[in-house]
Biotite code that builds the C-alpha atoms (Angstrom):
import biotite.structure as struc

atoms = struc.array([
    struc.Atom([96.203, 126.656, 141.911], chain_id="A", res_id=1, res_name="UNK", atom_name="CA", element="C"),
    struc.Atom([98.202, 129.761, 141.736], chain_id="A", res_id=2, res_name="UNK", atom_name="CA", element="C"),
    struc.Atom([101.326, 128.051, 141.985], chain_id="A", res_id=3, res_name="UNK", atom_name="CA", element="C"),
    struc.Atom([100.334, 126.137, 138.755], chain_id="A", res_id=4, res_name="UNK", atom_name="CA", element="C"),
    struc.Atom([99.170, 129.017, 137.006], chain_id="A", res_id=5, res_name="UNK", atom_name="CA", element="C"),
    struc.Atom([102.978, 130.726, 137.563], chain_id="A", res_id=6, res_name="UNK", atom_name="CA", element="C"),
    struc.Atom([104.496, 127.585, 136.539], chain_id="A", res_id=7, res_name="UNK", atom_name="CA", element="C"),
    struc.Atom([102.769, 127.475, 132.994], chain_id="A", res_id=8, res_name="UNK", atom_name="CA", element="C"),
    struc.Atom([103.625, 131.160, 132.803], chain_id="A", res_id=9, res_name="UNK", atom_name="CA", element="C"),
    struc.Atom([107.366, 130.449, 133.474], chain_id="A", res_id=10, res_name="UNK", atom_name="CA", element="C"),
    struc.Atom([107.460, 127.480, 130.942], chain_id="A", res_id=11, res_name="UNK", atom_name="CA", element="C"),
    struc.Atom([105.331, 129.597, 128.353], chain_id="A", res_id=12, res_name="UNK", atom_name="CA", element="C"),
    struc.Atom([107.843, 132.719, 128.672], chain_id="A", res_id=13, res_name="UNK", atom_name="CA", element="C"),
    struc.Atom([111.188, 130.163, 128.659], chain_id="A", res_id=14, res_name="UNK", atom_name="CA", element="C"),
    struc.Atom([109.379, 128.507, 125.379], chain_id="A", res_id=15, res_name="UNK", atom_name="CA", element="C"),
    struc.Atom([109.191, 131.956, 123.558], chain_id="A", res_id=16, res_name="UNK", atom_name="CA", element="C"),
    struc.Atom([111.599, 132.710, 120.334], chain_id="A", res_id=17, res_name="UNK", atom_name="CA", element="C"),
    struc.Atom([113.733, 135.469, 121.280], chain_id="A", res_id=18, res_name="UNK", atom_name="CA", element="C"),
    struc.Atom([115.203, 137.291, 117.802], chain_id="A", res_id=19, res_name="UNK", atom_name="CA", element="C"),
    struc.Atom([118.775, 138.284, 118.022], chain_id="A", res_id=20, res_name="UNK", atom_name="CA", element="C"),
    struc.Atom([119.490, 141.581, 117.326], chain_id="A", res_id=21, res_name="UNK", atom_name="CA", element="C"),
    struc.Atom([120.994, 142.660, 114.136], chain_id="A", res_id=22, res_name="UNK", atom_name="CA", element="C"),
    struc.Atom([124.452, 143.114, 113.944], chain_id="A", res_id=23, res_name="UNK", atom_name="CA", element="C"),
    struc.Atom([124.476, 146.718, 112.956], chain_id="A", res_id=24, res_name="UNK", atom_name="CA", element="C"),
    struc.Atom([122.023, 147.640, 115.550], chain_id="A", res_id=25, res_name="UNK", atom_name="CA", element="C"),
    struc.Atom([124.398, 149.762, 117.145], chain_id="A", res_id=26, res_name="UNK", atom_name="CA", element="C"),
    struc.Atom([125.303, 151.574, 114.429], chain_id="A", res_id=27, res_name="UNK", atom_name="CA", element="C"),
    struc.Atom([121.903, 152.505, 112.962], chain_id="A", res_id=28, res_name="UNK", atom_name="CA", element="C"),
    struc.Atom([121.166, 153.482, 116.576], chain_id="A", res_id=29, res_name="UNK", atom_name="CA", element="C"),
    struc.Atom([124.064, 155.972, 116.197], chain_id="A", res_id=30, res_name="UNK", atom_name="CA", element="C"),
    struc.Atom([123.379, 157.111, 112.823], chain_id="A", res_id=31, res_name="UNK", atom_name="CA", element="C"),
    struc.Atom([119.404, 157.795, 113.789], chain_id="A", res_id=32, res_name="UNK", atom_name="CA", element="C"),
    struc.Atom([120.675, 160.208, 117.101], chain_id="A", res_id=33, res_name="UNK", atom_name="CA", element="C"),
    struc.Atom([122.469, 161.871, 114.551], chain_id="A", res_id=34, res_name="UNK", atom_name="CA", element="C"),
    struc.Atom([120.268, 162.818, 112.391], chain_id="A", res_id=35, res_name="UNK", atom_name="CA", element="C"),
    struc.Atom([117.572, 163.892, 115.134], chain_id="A", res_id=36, res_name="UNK", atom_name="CA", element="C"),
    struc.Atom([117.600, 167.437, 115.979], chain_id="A", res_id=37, res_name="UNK", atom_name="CA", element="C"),
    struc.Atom([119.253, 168.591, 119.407], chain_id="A", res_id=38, res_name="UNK", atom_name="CA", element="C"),
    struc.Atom([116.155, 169.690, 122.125], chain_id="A", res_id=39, res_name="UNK", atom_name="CA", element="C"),
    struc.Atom([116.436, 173.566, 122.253], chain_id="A", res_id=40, res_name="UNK", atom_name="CA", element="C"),
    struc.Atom([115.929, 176.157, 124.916], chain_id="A", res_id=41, res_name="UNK", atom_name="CA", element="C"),
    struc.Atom([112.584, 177.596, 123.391], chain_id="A", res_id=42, res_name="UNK", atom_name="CA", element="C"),
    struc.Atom([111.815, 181.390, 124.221], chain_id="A", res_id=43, res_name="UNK", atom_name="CA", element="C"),
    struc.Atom([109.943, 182.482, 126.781], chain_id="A", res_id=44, res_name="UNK", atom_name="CA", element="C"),
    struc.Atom([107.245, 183.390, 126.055], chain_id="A", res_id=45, res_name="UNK", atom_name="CA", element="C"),
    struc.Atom([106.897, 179.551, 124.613], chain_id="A", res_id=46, res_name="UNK", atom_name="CA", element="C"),
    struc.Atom([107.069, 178.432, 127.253], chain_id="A", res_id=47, res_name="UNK", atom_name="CA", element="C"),
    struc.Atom([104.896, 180.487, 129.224], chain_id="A", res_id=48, res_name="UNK", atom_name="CA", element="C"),
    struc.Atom([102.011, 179.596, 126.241], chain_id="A", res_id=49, res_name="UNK", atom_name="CA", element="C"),
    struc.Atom([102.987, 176.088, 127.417], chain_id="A", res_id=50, res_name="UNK", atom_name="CA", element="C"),
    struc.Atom([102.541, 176.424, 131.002], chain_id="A", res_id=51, res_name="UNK", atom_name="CA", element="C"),
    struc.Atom([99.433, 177.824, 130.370], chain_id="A", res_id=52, res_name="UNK", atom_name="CA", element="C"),
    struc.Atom([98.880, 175.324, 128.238], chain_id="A", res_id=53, res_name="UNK", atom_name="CA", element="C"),
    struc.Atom([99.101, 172.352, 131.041], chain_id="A", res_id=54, res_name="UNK", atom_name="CA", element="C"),
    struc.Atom([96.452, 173.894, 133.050], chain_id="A", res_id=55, res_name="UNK", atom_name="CA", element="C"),
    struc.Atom([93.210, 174.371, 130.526], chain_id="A", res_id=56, res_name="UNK", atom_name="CA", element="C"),
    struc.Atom([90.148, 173.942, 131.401], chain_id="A", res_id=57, res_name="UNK", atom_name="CA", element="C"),
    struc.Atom([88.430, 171.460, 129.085], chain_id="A", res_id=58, res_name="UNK", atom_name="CA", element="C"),
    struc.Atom([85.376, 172.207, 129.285], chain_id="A", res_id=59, res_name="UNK", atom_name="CA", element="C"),
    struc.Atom([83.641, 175.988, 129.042], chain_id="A", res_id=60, res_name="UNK", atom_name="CA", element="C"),
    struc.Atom([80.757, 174.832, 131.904], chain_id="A", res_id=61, res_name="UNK", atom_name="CA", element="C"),
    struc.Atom([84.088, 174.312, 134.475], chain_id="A", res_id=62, res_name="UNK", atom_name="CA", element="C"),
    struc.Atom([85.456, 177.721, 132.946], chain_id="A", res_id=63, res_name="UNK", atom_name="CA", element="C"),
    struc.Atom([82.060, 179.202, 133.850], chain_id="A", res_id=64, res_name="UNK", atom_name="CA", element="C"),
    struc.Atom([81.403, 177.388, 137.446], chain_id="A", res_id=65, res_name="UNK", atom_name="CA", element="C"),
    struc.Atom([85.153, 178.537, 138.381], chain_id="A", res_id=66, res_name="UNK", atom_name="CA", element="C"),
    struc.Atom([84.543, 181.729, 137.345], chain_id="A", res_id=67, res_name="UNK", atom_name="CA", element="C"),
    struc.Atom([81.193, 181.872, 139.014], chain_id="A", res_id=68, res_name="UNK", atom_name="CA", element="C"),
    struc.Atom([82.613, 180.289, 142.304], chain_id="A", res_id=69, res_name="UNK", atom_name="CA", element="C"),
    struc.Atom([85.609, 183.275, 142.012], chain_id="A", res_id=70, res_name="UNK", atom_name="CA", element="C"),
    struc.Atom([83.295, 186.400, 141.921], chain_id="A", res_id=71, res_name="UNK", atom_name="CA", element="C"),
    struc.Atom([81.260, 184.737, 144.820], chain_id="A", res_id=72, res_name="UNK", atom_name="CA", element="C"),
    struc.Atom([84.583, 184.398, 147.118], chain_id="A", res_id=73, res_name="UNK", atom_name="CA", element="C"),
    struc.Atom([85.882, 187.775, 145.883], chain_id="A", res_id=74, res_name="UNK", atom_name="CA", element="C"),
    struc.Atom([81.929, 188.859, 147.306], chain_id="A", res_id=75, res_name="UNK", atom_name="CA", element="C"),
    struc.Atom([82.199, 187.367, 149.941], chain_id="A", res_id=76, res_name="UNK", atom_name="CA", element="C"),
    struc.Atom([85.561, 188.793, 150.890], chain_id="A", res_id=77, res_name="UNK", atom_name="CA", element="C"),
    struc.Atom([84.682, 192.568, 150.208], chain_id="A", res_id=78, res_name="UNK", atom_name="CA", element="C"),
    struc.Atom([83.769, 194.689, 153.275], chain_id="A", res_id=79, res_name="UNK", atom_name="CA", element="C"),
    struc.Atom([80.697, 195.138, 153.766], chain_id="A", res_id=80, res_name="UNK", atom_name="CA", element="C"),
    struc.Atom([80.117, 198.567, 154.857], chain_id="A", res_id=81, res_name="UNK", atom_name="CA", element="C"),
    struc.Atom([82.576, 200.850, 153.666], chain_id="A", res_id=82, res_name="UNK", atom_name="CA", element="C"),
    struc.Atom([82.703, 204.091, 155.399], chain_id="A", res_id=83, res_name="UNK", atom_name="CA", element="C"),
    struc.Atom([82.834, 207.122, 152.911], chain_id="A", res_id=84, res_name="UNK", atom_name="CA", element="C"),
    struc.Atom([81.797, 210.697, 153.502], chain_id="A", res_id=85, res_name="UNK", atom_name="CA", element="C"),
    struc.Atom([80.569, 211.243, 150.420], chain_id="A", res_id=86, res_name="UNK", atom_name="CA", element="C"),
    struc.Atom([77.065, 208.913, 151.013], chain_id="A", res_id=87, res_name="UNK", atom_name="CA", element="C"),
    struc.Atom([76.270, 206.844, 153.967], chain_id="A", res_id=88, res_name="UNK", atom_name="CA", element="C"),
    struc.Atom([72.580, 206.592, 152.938], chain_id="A", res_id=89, res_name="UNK", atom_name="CA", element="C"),
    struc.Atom([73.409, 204.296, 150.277], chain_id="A", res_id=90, res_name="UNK", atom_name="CA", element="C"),
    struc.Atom([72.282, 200.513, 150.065], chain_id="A", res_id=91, res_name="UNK", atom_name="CA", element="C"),
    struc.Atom([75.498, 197.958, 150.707], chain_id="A", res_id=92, res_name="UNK", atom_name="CA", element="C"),
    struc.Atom([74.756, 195.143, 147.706], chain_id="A", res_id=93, res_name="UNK", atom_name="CA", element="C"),
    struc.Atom([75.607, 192.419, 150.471], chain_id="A", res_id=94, res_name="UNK", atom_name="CA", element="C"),
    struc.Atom([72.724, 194.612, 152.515], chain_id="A", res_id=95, res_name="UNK", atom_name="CA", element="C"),
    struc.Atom([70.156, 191.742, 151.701], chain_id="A", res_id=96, res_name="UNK", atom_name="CA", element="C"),
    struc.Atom([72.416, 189.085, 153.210], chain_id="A", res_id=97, res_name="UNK", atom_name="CA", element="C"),
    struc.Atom([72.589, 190.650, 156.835], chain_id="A", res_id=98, res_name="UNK", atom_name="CA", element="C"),
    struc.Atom([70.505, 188.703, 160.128], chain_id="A", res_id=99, res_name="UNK", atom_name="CA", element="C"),
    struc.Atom([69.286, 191.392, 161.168], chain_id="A", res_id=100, res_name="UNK", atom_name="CA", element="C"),
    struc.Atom([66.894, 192.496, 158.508], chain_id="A", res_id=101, res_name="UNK", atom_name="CA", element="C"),
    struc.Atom([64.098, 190.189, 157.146], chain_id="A", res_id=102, res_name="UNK", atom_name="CA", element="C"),
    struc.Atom([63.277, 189.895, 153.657], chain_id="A", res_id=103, res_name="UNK", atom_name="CA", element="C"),
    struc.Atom([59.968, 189.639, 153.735], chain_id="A", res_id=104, res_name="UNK", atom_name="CA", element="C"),
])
């Protein structure tokens, strides 16, 4: 059945009207590159505003999860006791999250 399907397709596209191109195709081709500007180098700083650009977030809830998500792995990554002289009675913030004390 497939073979019969590609065979109307073949006759179908061999049955089509092809145009002919004009004859001064080529030269109206020519005469358009001409007139088009030339691509530029833009500045830097253009193209830095277009990298940045590329890699928006489109939404402002994946700008806030992402940013949420960052300051929890940045948390996560701080020491957790830090030893200065100044005062070691103080409460660590990640204190809460240790095994060894219970919450309740």
């Amino acid at each position: 059945m497939s073979d019969n399907r590609d065979e109307k397709l073949e006759t179908l596209l061999r049955s089509r009207r092809i145009e002919p191109a004009s004859s001064d195709l080529t030269q109206r081709i020519i005469l358009k590159a001409q007139r088009t500007s030339q691509i530029k180098t833009p500045p830097f700083w253009q193209s830095v505003r277009d990298l940045f650009g590329e890699f928006h977030l489109p939404k402002p809830a994946y700008v806030l999860a992402s940013a949420l998500v960052l300051g929890v792995v940045i948390g996560f990554s701080a020491p957790q006791e830090t030893h200065l002289a100044v005062d070691d009675s103080g409460v660590s913030i990640q204190g809460f999250l240790s095994a060894d004390e219970a919450l309740l």
